[in-house]
C-alpha positions in Angstrom: 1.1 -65.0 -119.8 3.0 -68.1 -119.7 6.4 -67.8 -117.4 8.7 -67.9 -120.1 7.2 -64.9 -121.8 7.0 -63.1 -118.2 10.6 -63.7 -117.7 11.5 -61.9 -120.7 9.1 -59.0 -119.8 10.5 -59.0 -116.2 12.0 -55.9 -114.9 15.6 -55.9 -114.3 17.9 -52.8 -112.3 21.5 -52.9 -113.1 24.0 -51.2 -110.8 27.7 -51.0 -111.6 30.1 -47.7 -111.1 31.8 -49.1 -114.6 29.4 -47.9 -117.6 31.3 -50.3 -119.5 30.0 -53.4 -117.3 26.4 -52.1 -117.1 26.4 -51.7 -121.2 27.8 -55.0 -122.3 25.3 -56.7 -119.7 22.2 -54.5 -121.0 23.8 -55.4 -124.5 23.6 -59.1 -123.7 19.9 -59.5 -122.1 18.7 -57.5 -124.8 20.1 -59.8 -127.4 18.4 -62.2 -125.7 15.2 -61.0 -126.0 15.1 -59.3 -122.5 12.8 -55.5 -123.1 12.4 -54.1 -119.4 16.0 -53.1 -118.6 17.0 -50.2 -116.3 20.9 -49.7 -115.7 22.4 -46.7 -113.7 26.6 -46.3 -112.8 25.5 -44.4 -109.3 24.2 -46.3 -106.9 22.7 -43.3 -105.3 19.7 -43.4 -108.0 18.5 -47.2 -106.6 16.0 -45.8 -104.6 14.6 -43.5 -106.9 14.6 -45.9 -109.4 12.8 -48.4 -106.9 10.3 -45.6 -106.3 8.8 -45.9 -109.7 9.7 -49.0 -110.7 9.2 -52.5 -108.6 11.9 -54.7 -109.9 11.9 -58.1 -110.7 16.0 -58.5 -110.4 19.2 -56.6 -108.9 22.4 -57.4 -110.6 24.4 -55.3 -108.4 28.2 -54.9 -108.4 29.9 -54.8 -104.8 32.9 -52.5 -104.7 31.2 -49.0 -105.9 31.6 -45.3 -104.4 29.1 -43.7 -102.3 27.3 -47.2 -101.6 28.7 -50.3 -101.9 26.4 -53.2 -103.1 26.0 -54.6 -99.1 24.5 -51.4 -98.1 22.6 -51.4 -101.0 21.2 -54.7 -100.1 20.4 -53.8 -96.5 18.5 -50.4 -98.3 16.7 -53.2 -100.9 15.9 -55.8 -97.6 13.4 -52.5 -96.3 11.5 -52.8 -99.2 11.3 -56.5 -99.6 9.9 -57.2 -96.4 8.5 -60.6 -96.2 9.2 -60.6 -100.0 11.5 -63.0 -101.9 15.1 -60.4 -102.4 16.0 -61.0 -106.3 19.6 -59.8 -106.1 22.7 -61.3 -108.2 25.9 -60.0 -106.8 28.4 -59.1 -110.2 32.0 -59.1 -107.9 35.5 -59.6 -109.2 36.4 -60.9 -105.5 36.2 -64.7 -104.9 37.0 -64.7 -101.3 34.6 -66.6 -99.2 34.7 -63.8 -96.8 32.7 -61.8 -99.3 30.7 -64.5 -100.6 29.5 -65.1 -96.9 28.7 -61.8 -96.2 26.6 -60.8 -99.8 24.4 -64.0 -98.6 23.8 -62.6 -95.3 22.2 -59.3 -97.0 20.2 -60.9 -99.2 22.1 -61.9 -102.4 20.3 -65.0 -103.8 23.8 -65.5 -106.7 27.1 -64.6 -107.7 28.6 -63.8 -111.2 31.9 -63.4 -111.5 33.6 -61.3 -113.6 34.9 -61.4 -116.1 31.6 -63.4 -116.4 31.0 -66.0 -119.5 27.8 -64.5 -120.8 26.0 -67.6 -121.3 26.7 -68.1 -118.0 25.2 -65.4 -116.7 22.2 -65.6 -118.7 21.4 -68.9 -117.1 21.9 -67.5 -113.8 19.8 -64.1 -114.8 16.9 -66.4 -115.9 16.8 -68.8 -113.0 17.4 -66.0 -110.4 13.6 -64.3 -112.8 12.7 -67.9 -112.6 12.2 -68.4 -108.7 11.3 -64.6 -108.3 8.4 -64.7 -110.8 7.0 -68.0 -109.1 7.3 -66.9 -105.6 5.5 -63.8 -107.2 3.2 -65.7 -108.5 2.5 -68.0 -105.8 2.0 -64.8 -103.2 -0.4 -63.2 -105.8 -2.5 -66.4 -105.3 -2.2 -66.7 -101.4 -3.5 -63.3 -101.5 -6.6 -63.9 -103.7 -7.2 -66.9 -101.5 -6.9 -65.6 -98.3 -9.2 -62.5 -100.5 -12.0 -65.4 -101.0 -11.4 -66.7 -96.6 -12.6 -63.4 -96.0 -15.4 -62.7 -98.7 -17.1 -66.3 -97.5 -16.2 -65.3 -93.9 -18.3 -62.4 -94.1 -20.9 -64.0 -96.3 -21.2 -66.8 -93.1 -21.6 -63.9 -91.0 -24.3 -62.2 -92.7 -26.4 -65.6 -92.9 -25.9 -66.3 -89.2 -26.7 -62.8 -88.8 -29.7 -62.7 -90.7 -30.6 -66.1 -89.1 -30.3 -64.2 -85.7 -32.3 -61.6 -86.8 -35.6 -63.8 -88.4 -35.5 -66.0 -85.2 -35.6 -63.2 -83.0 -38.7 -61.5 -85.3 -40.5 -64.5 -85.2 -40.0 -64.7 -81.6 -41.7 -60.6 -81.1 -44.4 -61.7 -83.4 -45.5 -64.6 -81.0 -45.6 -62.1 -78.5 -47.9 -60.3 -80.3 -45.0 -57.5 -80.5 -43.6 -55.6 -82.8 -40.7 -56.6 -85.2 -39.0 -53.1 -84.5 -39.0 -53.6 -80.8 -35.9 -55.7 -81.6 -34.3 -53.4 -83.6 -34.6 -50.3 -81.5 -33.1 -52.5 -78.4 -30.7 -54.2 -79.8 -30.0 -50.4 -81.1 -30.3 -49.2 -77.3 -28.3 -51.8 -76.1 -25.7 -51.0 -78.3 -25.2 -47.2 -77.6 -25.4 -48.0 -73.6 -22.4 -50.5 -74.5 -20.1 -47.9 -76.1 -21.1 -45.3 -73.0 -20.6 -47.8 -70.9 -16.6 -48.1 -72.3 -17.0 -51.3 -74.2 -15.1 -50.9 -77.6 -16.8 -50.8 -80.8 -16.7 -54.5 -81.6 -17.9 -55.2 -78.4 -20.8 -53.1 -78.9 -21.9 -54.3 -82.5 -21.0 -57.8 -80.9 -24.3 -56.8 -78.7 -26.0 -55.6 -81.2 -25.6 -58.0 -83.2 -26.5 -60.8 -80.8 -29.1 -59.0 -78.3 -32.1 -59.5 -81.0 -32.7 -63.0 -79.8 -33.3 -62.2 -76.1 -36.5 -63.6 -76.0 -36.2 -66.2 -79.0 -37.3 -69.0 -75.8 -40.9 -67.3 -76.3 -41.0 -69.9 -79.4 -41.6 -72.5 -76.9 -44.4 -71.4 -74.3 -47.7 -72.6 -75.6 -50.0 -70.2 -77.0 -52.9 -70.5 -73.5 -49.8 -68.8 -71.6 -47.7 -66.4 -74.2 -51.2 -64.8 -75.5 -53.3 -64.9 -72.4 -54.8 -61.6 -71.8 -55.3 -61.1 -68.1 -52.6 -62.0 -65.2 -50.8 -65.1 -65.3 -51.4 -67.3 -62.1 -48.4 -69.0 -59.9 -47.7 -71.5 -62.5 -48.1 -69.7 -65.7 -45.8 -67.3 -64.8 -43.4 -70.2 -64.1 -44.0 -71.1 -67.5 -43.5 -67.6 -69.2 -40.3 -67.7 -67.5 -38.9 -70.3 -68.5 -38.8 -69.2 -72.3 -34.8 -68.0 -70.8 -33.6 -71.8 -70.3 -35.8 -72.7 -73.7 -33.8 -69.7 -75.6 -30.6 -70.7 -73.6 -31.2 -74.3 -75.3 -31.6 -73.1 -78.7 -28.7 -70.9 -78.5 -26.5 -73.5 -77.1 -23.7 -75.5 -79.2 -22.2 -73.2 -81.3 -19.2 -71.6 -80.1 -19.0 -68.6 -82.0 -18.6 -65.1 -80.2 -21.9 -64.4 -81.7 -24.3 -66.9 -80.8 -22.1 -67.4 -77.1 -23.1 -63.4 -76.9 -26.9 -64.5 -77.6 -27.0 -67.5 -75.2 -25.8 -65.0 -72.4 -28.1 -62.5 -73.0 -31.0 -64.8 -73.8 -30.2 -66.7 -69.9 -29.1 -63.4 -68.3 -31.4 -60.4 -69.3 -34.3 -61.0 -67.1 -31.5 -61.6 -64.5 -32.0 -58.4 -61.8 -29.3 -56.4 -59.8 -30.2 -57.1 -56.8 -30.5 -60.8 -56.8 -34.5 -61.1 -57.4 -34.3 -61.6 -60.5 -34.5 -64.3 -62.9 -33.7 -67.8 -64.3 -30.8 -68.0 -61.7 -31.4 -65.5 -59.1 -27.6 -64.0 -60.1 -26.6 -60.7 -58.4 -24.5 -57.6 -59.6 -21.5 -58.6 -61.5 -22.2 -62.2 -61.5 -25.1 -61.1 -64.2 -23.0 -61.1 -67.5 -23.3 -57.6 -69.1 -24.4 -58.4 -72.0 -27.7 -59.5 -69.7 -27.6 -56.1 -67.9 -27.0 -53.7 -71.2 -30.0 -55.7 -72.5 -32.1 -55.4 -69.4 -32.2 -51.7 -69.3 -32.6 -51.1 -73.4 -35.4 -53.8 -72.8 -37.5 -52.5 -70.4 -37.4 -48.9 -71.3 -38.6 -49.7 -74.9 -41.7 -51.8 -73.8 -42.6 -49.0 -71.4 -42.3 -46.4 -73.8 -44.1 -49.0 -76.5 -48.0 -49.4 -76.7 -48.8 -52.8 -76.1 -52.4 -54.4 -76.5 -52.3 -54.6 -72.7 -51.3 -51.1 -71.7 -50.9 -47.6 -73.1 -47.2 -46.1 -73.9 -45.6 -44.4 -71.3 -43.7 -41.0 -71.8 -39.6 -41.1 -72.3 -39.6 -39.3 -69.1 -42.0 -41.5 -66.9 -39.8 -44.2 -68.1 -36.5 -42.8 -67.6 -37.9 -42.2 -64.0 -38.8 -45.7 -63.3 -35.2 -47.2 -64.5 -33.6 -44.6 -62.1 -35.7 -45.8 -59.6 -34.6 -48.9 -60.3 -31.2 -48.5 -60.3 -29.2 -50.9 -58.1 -32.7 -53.2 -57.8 -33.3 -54.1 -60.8 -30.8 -52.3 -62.8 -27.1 -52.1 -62.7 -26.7 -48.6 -61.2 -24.3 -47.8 -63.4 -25.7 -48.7 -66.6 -29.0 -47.1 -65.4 -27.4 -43.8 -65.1 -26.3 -43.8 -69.0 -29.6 -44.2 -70.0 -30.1 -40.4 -69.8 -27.0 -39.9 -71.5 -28.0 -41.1 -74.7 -31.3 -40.1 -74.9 -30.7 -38.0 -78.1 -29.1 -40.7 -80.0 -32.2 -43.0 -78.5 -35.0 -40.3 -79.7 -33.4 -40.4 -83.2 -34.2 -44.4 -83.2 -37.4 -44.3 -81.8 -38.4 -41.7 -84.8 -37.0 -44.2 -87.3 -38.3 -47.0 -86.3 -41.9 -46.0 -85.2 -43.9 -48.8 -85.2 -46.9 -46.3 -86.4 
């Protein structure tokens, strides 16, 4: 609809105590081609009115009984917030004193009265004018900022998915399964909300923690896939997939892929300082690298693995209690219990029978 024809069709509220003002002005717009027009004498039926209608234009007369057109103004302001106020003041008084004060409650013009009526028809249609294109210019902001956040989340999902492939192809080198990831990362998550950490924090985690061992891309296939016990320095090779997935994590700033690099360098970190690529002890280990740790561990024990056998839920819960405040924060080690029937519920799902 072109502007012109959107002015005509705008909605416009008139509010006088005189019937015989608020007739010949309805009279006038509707002459001129004006069809949405609402009038009432009381200006206690404004807010009613508002309720059902939104309105595109107040021509409001000051002086009136029961609420005068300032108050009216401050009641219109509430509903206007951060909204362009379409009011025309229709005052017999001149005085700048009132002028002044119908501009500091909103009023956008003045018509005089007695008013010229071509006059006021050119004041009617410019104050539509303005109010229809800030209208229409918010309408578009809001489609647009509509569109930021539909491609926002689109980029997410891509990095996400990304994340998820790298991480998968990462298991399959390790001749692992591409549900281990998801029941850690799954772990981790549920150990993160126990722990206190709020629910963006935790899907932060989950989110990020299915890269952990995305480094394993880089160890050659004599070490990654050698069946026996490593020596001295093949080990020192298998460990250093952490700096190789810290380096493929690196240079993007996002919370996301930071939240990867730290657990990718920090979840083969331990407690108690043995741990490593860094040999980092309690706190200093970011907790992203000690949430992951724990979900980590207890799903390849409880995992069969073409070098060992599964363990029970129990045997394993054993050995990260045993661990606690060696390997394990103490305190996330203790949770692990805790959420064992949220933890059962994922290991059903994602079987990897």
């Amino acid at each position: 609809m072109d502007l012109e024809a959107a002015i005509l069709q705008a909605n416009i509220l008139i509010v006088d105590d005189e019937p015989m003002n608020v007739t010949l002005l309805a009279k006038i717009l509707k002459r001129k081609g004006y069809t949405n027009i609402q009038k009432t004498s009381d200006p206690r039926e404004v807010e009613a009115l508002c309720d059902k209608t939104h309105f595109d234009a107040f021509l409001l007369d000051i002086r009136m009984p029961h609420i005068d057109g300032f108050q009216l103004m401050e009641l219109l302001a509430k509903r206007y917030v951060d909204d362009y106020l379409p009011v025309l003041v229709l005052t017999a008084q001149i005085d700048k004193e009132t002028r002044l004060k119908a501009f500091e409650c909103g009023a956008k013009d003045f018509l005089t009265k007695p008013f010229d009526q071509l006059e006021a028809l050119m004041r009617i249609h410019n104050l539509l004018e303005v109010r229809l294109m800030h209208k229409r210019i918010k309408e578009h902001n809001i489609k647009l900022e509509e569109q930021v956040v539909e491609r926002t989340k689109e980029l997410y999902a891509t990095r996400h998915e990304v994340i998820q492939r790298l991480g998968l192809a990462a298991e399959y080198r390790d001749n692992e399964t591409g549900n281990h990831i998801i029941r850690m990362s799954l772990y981790a998550q549920l150990l993160a909300l126990e722990y206190g950490l709020s629910e963006s924090e935790a899907e932060l985690i989950l989110n990020a923690a299915p890269m952990h061992d995305v480094g394993k891309i880089g160890i050659p296939d004599k070490v990654l896939l050698k069946p026996g016990k490593l020596d001295g320095e093949e080990w020192g090779i298998m460990q250093s997939h952490v700096n190789i997935g810290g380096d493929i994590l690196s240079g993007d700033n996002s919370p996301l892929m930071q939240m990867a690099k730290d657990i990718a360098l920090h979840h083969h970190e331990k407690w108690d300082g043995s741990g490593y690529p860094y040999g980092l002890q309690g706190e200093d280990i970011h907790l992203s690298g000690r949430l992951c740790a724990v979900a980590d561990v207890f799903d390849a024990l409880v995992s069969v693995r073409p070098y060992k056998k599964s363990w029970t839920v129990e045997d394993a819960l054993a050995l990260i209690e045993s661990e606690s405040g060696k390997h394990f924060d103490p305190d996330i080690a203790m949770l692990m219990r805790k959420i064992m029937p949220d933890v059962e519920k994922i290991m059903a799902k994602y079987s990897d029978e």
